[in-house]
C-alpha positions in Angstrom: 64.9 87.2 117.8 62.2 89.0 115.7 63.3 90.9 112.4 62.2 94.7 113.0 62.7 97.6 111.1 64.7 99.7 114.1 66.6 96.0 114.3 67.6 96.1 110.9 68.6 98.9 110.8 70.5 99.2 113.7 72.6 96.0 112.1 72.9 97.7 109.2 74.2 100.9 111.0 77.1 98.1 113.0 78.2 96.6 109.5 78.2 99.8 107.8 80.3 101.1 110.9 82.3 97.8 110.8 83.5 98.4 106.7 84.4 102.2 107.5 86.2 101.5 110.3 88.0 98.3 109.6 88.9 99.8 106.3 90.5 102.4 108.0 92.3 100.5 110.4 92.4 96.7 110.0 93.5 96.3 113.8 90.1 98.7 115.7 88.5 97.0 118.6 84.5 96.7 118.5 84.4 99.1 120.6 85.5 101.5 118.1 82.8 100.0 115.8 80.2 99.8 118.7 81.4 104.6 118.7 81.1 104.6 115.3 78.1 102.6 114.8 76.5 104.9 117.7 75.3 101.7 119.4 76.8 100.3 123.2 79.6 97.1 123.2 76.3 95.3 124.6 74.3 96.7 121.8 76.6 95.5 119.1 77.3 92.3 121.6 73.9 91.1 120.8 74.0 91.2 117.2 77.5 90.2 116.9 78.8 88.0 119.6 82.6 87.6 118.5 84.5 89.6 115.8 84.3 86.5 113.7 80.7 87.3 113.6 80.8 90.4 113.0 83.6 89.8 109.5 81.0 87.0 108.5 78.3 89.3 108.0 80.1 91.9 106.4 81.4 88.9 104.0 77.6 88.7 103.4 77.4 92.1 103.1 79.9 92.8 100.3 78.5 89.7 98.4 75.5 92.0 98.2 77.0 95.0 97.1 79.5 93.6 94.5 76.4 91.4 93.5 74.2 95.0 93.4 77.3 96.3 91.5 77.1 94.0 89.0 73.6 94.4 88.5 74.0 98.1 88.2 77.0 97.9 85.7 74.8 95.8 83.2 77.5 93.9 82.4 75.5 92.0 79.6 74.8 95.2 77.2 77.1 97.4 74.9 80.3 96.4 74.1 82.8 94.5 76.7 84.9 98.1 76.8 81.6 100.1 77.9 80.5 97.2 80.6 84.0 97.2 82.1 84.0 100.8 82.6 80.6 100.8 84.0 81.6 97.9 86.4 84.5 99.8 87.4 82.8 103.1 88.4 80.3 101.1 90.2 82.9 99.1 91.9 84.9 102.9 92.9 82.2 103.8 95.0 83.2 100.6 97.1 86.2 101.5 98.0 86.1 101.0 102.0 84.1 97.8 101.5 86.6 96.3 98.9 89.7 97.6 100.9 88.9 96.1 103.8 87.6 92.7 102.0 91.5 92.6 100.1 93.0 93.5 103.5 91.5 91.1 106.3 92.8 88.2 106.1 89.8 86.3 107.2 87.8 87.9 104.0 90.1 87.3 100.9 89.3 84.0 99.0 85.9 84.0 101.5 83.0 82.7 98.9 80.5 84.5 101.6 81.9 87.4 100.3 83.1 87.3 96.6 80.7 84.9 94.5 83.4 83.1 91.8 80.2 83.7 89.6 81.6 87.8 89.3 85.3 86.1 87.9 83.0 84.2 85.4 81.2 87.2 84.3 83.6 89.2 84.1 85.7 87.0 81.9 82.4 86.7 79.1 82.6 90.4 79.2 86.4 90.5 78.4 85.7 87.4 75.6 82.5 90.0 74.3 85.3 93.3 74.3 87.5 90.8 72.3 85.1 89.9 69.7 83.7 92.7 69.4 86.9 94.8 69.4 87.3 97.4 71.9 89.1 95.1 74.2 92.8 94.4 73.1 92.7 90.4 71.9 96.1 90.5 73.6 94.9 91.1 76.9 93.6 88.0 78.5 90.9 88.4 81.4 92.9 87.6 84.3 95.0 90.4 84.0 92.4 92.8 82.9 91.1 91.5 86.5 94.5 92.4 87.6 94.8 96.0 86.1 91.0 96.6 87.0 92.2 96.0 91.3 95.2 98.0 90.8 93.8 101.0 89.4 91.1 101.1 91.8 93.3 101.0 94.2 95.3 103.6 92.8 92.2 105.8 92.7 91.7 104.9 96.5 94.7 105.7 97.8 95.0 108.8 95.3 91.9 110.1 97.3 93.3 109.1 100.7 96.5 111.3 99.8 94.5 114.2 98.6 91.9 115.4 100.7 91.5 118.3 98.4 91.0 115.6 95.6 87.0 115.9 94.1 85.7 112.2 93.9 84.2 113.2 90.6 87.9 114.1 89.0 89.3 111.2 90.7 86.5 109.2 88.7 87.1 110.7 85.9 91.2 109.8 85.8 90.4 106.2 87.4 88.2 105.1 84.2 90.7 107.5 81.1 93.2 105.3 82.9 91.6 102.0 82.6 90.1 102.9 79.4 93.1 103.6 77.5 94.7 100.5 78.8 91.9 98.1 77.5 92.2 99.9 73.9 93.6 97.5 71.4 96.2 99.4 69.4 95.7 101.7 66.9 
């Protein structure tokens, strides 16, 4: 099949469809995708035969947004503290993509979808926040990884829970939180 513009777009409208409403309920048929996505069952038939399909390309997908992320977050300049942060408020505005890849079983550990060259990186940056001292020497990168997850999740859920909740404020708590905690001690 030729590669148009309305096609890719109209694929890009199913996956976006797929992350929001997958995210929101692991368990929705493609139908509900096909409603959300504003396209027929046939329509989103032809792009994405099976579900499998359909979780493969998003896979692909969130590669390319955590990959975009990282690329955004500059994880190679200023100190390992200031590229952590950045990389974490890049990585909250992700939140239906990355709770749906940690909640389908199909996705976690799935290379299509998180490049083990993001674990690498961010390790150097937690080695850089070590040497140059705003990370604690005492935290190793692994759970830095760890804490990073949680407290985005935190923040995800927080929102969830709190309609009334301003993304911005939310944003604001999410990276004082994981701030502090990477601070070595005074």
């Amino acid at each position: 099949m030729t590669t148009t513009p309305a096609r890719s777009r109209t694929r890009q409208a199913i996956l976006d469809a797929a992350i929001a409403v997958l995210a929101a309920n692991g368990s929705a048929s493609l139908g509900d995708i096909a409603v959300a996505a504003q396209v027929g069952r046939t329509t989103l038939h032809r792009y994405f035969a099976e579900r499998s399909d359909l979780l493969a390309a998003v896979a692909v997908e969130g590669n390319e947004r955590l990959n975009r992320a990282n690329q955004v977050a500059r994880v190679d300049e200023g100190t390992g503290a200031e590229a952590l942060l950045r990389l974490c408020r890049e990585y909250f505005d992700l939140g239906a993509l990355l709770s749906l890849v940690f909640s389908e079983p199909a996705m976690v550990g799935d290379e299509r979808c998180w490049d083990p060259h993001n674990d690498v990186a961010f390790t150097k940056v937690v080695e850089r926040g070590h040497g140059d001292g705003t990370i604690d020497a005492e935290l190793p990168a692994d759970w830095l990884e760890s804490l990073m997850w949680s407290q985005l999740y935190a923040a995800w859920s927080y929102l969830g829970d709190n309609p009334d909740a301003s993304r911005h404020h939310v944003l604001h708590l999410l990276l004082r939180s994981f701030g502090n905690a990477l601070a070595p001690p005074r």
